[in-house]
Backbone as XML, in Angstrom:
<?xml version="1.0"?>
<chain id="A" units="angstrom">
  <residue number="1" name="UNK">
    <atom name="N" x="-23.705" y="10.730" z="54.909"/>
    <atom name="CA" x="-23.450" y="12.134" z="54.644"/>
    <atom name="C" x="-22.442" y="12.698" z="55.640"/>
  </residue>
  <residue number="2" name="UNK">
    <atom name="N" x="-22.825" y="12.389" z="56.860"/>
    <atom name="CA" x="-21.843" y="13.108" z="58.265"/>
    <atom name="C" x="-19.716" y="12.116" z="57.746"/>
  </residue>
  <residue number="3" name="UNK">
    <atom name="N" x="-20.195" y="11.068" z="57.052"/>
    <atom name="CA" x="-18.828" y="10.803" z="56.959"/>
    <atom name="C" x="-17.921" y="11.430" z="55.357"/>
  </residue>
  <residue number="4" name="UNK">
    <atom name="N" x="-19.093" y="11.879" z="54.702"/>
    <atom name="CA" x="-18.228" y="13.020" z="53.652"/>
    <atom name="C" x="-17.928" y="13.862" z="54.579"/>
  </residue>
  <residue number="5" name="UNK">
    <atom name="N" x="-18.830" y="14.349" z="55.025"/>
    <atom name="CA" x="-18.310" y="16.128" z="55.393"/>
    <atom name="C" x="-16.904" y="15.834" z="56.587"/>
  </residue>
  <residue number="6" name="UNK">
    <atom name="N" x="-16.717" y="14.745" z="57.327"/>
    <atom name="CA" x="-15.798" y="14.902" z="58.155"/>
    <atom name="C" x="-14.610" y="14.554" z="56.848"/>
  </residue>
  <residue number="7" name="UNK">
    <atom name="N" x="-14.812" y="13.788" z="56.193"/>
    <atom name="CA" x="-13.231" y="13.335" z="55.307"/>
    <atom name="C" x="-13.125" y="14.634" z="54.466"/>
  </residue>
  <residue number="8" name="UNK">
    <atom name="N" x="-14.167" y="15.443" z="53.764"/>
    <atom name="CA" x="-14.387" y="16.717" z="53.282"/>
    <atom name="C" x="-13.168" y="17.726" z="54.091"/>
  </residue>
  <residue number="9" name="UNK">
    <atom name="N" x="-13.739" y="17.464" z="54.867"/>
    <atom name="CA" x="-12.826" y="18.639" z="56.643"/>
    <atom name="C" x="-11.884" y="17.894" z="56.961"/>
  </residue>
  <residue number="10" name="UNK">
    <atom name="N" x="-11.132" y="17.046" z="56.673"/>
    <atom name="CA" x="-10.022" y="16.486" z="57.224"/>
    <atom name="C" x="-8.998" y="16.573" z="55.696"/>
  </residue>
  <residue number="11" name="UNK">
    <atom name="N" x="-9.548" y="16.491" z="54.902"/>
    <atom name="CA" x="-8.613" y="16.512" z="53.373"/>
    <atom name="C" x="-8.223" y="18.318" z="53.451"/>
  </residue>
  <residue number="12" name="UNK">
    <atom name="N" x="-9.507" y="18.529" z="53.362"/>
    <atom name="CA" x="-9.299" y="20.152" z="53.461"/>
    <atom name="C" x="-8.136" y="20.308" z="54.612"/>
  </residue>
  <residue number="13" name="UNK">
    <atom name="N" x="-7.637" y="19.563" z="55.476"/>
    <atom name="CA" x="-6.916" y="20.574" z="56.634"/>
    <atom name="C" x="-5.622" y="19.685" z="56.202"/>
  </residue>
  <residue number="14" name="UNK">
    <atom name="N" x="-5.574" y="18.447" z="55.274"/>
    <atom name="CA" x="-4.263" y="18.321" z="54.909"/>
    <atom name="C" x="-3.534" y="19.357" z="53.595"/>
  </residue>
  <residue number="15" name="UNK">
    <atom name="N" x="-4.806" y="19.405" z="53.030"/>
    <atom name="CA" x="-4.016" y="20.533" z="52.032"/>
    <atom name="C" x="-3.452" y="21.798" z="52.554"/>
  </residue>
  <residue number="16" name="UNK">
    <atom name="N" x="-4.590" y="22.061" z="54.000"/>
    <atom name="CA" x="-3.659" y="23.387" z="54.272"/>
    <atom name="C" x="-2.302" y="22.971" z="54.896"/>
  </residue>
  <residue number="17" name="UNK">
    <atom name="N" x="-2.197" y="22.035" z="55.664"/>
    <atom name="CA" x="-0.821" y="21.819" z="56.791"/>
    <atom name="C" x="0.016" y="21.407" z="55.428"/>
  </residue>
  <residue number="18" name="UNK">
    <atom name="N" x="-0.511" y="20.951" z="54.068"/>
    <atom name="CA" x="0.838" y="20.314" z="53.310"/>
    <atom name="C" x="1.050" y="21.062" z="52.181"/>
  </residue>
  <residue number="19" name="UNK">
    <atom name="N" x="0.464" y="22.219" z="52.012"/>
    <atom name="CA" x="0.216" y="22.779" z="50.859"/>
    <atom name="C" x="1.174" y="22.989" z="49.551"/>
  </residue>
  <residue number="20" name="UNK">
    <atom name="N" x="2.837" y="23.155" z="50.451"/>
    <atom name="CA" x="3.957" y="22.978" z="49.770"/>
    <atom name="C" x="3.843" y="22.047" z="49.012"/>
  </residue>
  <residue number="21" name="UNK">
    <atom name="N" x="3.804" y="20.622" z="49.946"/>
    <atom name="CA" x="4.295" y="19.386" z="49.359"/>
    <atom name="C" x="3.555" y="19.152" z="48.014"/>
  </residue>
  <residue number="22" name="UNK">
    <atom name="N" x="2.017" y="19.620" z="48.260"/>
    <atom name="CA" x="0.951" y="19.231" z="47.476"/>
    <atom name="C" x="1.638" y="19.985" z="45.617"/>
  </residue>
  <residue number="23" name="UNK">
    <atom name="N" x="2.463" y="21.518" z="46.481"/>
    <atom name="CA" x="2.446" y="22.414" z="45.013"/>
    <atom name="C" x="3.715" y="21.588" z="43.996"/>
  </residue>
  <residue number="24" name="UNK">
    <atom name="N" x="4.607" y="20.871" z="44.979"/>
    <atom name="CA" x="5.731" y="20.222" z="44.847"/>
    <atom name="C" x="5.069" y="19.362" z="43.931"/>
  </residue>
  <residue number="25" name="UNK">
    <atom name="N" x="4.048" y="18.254" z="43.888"/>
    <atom name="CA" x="3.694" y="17.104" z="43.452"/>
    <atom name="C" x="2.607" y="17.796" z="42.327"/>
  </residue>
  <residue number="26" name="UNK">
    <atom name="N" x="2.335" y="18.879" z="42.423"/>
    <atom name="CA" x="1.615" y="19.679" z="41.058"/>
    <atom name="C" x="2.488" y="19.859" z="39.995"/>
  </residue>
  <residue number="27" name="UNK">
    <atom name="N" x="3.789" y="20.043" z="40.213"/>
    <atom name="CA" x="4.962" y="20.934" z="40.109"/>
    <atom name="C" x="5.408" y="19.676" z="39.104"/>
  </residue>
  <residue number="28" name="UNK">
    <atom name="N" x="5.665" y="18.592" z="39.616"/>
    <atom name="CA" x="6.347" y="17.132" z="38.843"/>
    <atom name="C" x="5.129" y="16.997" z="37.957"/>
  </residue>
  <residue number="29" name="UNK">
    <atom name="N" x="4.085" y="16.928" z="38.367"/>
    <atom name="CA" x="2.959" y="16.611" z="37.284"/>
    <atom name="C" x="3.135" y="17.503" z="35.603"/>
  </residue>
  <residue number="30" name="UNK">
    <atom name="N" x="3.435" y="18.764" z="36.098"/>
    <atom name="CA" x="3.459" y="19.496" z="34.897"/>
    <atom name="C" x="4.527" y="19.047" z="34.525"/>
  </residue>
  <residue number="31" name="UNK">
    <atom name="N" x="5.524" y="18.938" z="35.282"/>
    <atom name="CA" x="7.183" y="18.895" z="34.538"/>
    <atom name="C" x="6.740" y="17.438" z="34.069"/>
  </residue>
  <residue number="32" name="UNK">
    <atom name="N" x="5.819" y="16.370" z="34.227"/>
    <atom name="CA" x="6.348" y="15.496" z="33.628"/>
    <atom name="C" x="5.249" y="15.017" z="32.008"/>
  </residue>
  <residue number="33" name="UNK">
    <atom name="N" x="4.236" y="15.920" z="32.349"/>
    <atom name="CA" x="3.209" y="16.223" z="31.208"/>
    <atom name="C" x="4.338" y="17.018" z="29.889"/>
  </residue>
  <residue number="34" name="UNK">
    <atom name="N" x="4.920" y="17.875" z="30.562"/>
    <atom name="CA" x="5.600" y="18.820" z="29.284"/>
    <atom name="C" x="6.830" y="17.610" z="28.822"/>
  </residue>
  <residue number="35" name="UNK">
    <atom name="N" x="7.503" y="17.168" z="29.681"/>
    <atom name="CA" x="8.562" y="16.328" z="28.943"/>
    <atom name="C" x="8.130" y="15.363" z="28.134"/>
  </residue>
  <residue number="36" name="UNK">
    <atom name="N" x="6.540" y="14.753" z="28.550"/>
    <atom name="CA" x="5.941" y="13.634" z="27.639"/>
    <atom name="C" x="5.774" y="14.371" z="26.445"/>
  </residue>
  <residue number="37" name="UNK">
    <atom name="N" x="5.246" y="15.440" z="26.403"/>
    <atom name="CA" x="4.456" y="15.940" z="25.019"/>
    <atom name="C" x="6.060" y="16.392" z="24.292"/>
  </residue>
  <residue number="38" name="UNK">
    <atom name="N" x="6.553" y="16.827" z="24.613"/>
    <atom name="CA" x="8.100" y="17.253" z="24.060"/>
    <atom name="C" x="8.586" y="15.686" z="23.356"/>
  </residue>
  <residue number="39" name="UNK">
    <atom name="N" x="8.727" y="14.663" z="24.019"/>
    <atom name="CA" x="9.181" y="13.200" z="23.668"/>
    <atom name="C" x="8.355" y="13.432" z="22.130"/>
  </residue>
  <residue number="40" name="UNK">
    <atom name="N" x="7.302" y="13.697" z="22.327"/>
    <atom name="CA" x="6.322" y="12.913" z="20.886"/>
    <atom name="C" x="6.503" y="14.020" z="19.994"/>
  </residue>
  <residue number="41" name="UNK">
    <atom name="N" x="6.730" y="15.470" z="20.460"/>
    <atom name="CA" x="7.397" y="15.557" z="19.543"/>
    <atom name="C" x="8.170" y="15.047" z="18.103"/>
  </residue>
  <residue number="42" name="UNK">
    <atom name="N" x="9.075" y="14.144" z="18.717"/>
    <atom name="CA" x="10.301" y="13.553" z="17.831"/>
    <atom name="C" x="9.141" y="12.920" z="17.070"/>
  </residue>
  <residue number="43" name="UNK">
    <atom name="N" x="8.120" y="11.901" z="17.430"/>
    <atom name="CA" x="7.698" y="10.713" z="16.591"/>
    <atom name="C" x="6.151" y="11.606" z="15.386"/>
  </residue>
  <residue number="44" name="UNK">
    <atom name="N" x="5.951" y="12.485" z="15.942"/>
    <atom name="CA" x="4.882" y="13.358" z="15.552"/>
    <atom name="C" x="5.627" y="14.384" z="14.313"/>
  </residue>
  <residue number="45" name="UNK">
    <atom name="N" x="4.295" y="14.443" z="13.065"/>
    <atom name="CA" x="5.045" y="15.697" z="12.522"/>
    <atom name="C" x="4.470" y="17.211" z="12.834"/>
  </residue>
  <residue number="46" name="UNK">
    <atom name="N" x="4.672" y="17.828" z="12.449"/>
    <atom name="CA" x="4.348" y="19.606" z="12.637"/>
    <atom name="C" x="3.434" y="19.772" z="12.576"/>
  </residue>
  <residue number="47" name="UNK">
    <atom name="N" x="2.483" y="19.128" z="11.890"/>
    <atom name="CA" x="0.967" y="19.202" z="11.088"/>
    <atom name="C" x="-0.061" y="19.836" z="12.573"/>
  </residue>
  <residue number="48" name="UNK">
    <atom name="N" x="-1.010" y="20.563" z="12.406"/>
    <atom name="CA" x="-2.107" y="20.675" z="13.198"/>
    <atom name="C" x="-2.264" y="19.434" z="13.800"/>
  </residue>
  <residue number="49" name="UNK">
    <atom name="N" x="-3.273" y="18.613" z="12.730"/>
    <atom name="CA" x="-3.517" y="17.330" z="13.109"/>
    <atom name="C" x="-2.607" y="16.168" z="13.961"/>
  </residue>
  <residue number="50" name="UNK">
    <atom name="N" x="-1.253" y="16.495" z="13.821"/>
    <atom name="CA" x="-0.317" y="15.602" z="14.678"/>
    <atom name="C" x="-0.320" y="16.533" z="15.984"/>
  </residue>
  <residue number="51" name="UNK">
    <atom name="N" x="-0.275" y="17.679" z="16.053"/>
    <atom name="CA" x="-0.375" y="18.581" z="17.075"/>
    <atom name="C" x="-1.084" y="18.152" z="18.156"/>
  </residue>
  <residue number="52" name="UNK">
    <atom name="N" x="-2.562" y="18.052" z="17.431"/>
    <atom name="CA" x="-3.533" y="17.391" z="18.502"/>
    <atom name="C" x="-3.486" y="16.060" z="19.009"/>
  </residue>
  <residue number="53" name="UNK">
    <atom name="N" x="-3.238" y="15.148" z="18.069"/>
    <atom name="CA" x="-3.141" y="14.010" z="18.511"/>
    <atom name="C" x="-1.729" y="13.897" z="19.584"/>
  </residue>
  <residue number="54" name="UNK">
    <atom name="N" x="-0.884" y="14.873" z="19.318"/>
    <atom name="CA" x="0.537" y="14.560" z="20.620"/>
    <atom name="C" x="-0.009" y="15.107" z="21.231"/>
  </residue>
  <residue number="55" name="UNK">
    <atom name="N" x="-0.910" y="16.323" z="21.786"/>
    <atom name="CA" x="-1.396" y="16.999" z="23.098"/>
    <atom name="C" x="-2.212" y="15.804" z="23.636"/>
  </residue>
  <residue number="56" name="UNK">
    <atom name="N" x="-3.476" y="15.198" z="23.084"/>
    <atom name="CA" x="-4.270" y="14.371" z="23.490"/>
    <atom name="C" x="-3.350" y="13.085" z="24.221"/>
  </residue>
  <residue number="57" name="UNK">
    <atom name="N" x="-2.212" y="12.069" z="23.350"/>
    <atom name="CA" x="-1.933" y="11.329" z="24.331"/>
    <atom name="C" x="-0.448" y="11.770" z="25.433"/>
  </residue>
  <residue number="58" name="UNK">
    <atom name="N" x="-0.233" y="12.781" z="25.779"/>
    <atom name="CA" x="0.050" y="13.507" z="26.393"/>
    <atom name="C" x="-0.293" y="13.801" z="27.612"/>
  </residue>
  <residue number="59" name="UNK">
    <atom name="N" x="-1.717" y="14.185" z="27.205"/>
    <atom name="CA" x="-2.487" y="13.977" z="28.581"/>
    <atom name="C" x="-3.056" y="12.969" z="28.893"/>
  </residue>
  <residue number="60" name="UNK">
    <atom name="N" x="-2.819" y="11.824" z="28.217"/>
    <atom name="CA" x="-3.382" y="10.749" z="28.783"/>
    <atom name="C" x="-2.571" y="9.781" z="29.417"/>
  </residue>
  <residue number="61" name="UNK">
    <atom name="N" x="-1.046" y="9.865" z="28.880"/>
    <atom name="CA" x="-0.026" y="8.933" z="29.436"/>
    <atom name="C" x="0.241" y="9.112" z="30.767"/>
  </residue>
  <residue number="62" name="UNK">
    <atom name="N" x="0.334" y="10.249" z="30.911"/>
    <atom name="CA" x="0.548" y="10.661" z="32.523"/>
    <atom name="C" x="-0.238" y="9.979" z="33.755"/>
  </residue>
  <residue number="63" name="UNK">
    <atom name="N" x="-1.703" y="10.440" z="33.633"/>
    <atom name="CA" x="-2.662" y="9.508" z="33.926"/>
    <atom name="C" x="-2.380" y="8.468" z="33.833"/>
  </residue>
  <residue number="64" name="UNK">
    <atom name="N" x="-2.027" y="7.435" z="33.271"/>
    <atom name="CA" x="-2.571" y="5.801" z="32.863"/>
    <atom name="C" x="-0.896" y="5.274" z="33.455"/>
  </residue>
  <residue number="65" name="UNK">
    <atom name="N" x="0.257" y="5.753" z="33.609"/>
    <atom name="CA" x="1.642" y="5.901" z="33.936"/>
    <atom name="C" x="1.121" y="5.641" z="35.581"/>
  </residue>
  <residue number="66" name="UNK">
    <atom name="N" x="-0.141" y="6.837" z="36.022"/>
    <atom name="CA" x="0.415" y="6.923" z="37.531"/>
    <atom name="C" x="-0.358" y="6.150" z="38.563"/>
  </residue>
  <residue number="67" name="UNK">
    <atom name="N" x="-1.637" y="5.681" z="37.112"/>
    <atom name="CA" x="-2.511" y="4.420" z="37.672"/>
    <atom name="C" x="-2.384" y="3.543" z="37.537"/>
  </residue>
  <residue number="68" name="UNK">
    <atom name="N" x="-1.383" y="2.804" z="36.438"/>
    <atom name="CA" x="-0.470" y="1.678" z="36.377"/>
    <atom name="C" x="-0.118" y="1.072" z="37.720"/>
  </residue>
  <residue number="69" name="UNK">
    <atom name="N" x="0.488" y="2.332" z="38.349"/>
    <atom name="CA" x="1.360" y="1.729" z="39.407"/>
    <atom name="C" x="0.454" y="1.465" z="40.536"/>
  </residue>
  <residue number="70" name="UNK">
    <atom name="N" x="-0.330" y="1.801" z="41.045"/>
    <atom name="CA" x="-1.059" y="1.101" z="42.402"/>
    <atom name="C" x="-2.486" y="-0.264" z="41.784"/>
  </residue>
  <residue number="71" name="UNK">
    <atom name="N" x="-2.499" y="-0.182" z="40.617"/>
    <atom name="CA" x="-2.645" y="-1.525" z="39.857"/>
    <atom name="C" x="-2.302" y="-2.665" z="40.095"/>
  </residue>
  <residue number="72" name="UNK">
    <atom name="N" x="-0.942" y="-2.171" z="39.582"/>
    <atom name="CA" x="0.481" y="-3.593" z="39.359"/>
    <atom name="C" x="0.653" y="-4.031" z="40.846"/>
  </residue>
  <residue number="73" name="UNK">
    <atom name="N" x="0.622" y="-2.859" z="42.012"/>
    <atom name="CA" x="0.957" y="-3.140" z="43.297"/>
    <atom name="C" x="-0.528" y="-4.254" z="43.719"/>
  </residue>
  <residue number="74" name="UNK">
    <atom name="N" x="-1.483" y="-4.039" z="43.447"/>
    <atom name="CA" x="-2.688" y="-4.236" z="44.033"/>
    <atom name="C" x="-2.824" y="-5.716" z="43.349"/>
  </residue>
  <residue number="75" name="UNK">
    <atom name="N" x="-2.621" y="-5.993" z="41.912"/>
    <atom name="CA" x="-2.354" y="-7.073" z="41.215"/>
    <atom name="C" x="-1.607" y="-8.262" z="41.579"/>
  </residue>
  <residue number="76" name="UNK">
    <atom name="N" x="-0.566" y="-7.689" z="41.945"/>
    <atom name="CA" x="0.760" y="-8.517" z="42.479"/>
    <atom name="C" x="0.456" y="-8.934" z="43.891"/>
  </residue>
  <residue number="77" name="UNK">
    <atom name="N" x="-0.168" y="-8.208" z="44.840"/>
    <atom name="CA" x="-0.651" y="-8.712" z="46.240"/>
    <atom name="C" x="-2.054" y="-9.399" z="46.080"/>
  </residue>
  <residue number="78" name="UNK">
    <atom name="N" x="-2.935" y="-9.319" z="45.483"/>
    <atom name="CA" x="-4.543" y="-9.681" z="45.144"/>
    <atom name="C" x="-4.491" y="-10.437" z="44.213"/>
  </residue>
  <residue number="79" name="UNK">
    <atom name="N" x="-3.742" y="-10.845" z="43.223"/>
    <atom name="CA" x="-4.223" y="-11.287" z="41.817"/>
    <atom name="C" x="-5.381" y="-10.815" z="41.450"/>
  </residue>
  <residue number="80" name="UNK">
    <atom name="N" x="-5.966" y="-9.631" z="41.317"/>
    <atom name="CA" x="-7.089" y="-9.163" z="40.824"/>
    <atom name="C" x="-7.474" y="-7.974" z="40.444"/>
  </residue>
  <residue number="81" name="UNK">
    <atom name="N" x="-8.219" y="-6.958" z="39.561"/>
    <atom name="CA" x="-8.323" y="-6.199" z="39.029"/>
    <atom name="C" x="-8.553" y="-4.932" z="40.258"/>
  </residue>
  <residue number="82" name="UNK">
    <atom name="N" x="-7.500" y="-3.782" z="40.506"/>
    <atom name="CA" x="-8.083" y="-3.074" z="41.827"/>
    <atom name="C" x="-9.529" y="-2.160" z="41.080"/>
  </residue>
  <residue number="83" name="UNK">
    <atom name="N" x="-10.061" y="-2.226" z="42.414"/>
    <atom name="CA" x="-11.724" y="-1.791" z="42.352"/>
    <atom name="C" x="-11.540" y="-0.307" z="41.801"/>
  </residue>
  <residue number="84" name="UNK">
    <atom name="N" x="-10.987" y="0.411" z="41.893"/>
    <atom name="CA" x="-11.157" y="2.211" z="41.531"/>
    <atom name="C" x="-9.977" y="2.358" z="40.672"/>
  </residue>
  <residue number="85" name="UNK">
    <atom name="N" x="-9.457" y="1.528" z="39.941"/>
    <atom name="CA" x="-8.610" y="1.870" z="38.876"/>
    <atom name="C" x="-9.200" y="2.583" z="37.814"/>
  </residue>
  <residue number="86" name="UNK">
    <atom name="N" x="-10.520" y="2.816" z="37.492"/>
    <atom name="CA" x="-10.818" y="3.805" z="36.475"/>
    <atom name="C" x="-10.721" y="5.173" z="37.278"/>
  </residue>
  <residue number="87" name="UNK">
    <atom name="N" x="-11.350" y="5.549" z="38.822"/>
    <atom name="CA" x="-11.592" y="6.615" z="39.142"/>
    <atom name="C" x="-10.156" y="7.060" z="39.678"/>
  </residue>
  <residue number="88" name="UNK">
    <atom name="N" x="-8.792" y="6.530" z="39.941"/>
    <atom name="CA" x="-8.037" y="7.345" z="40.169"/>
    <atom name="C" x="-7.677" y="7.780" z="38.623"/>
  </residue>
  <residue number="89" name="UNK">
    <atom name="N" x="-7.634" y="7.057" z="37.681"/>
    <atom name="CA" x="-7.347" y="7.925" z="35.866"/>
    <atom name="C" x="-7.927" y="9.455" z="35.990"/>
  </residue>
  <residue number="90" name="UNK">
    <atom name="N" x="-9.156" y="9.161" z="36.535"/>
    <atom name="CA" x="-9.991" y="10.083" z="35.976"/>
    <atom name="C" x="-9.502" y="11.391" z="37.053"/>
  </residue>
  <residue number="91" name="UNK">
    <atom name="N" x="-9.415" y="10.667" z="38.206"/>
    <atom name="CA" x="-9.021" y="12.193" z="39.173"/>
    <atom name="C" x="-7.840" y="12.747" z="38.631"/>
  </residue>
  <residue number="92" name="UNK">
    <atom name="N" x="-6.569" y="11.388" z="38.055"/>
    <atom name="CA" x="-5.706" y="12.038" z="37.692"/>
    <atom name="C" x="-5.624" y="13.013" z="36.607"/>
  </residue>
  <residue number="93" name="UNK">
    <atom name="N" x="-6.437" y="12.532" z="35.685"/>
    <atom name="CA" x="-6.431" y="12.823" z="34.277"/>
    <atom name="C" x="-7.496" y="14.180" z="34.192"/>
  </residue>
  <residue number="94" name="UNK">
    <atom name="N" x="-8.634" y="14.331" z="35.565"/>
    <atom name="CA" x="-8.769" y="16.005" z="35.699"/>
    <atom name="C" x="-7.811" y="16.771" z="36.061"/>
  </residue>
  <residue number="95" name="UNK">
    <atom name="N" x="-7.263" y="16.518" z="37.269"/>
    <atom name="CA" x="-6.060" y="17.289" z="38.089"/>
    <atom name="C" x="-5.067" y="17.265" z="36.578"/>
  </residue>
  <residue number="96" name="UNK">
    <atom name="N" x="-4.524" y="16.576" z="35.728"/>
    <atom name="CA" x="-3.863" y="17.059" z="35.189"/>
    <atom name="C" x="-4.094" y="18.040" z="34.178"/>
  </residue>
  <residue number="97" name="UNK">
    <atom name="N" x="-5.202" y="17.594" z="33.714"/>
    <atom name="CA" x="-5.746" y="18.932" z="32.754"/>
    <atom name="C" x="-6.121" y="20.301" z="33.069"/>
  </residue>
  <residue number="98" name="UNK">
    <atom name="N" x="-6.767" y="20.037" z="34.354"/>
    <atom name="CA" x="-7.025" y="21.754" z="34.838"/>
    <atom name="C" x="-5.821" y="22.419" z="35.330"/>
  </residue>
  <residue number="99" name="UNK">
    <atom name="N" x="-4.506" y="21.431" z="35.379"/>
    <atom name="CA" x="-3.380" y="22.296" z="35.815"/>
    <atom name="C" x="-2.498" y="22.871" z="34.176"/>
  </residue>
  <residue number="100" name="UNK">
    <atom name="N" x="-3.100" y="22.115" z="33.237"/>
    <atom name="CA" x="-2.644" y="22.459" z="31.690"/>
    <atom name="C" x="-3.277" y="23.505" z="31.647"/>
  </residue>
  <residue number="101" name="UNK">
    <atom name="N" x="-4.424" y="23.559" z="31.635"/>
    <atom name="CA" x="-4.985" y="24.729" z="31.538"/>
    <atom name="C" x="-4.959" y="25.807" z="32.001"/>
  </residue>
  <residue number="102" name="UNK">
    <atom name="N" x="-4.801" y="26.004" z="33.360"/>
    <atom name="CA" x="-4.364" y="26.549" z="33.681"/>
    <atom name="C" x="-3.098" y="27.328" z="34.129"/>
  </residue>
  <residue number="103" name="UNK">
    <atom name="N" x="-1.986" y="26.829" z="33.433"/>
    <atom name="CA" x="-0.947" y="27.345" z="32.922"/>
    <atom name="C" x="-1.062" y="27.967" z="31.187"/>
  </residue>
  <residue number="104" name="UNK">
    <atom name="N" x="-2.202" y="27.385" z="30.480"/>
    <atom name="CA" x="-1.856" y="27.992" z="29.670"/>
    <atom name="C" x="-2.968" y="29.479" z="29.331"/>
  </residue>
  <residue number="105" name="UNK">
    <atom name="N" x="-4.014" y="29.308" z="30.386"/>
    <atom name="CA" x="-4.363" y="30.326" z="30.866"/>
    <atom name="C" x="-4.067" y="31.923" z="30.549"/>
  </residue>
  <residue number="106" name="UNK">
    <atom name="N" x="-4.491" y="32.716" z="29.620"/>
    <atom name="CA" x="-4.408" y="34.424" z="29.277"/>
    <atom name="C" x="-4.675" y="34.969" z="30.827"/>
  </residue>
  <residue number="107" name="UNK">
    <atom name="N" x="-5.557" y="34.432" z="32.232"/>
    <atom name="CA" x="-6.116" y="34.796" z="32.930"/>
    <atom name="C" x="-4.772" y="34.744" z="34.336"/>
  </residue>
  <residue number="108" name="UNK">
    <atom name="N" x="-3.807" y="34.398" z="33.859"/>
    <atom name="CA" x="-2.957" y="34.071" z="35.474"/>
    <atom name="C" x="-2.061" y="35.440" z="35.036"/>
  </residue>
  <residue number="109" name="UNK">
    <atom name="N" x="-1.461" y="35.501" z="36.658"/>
    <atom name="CA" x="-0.932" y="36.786" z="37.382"/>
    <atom name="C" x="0.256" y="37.127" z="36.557"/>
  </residue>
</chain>
């Protein structure tokens, strides 16, 4: 327990000292969520139903794009499956959705 709360209190004091960098790397996330869903566009038609299905893998490519890569790295040095490749998807693939959402949000300033 005493070693959550110190990594708890030490993450917490990088977000404050980096907070820019952090909004910077929020910042590419969206820009690169909107350019994916824009791409499928082209292959998607107008329909509701295509609607959803381009939002859904949309938000999923991004994710699976940014866990690919410390995979392939971890693969290529280990020959072996890295241990938390589902849980960075998933951190990614919250962080990216609550930042969708919250841009598309009625509730922001």
């Amino acid at each position: 327990m005493l070693k959550h709360i110190i990594a708890f209190i030490l993450i917490s004091l990088a977000v404050v000292l980096f907070a820019s960098v952090f909004q910077h790397g929020l910042d590419y996330l969206l820009t690169a969520h909107a350019w994916t869903a824009n791409q499928l566009k082209l292959i998607f038609s107008g329909s509701q139903a295509a609607d959803i299905i381009r939002q859904i893998l949309a938000l999923f490519a991004i994710p699976l794009i940014i866990t690919l890569i410390p995979v392939a790295i971890y693969w290529f040095a280990k020959r072996g499956w890295l241990p938390w490749a589902m849980e960075i998807f998933w951190i990614m693939w919250f962080v990216q959705t609550a930042l969708v959402v919250m841009q598309a949000s009625p509730l922001k300033k």
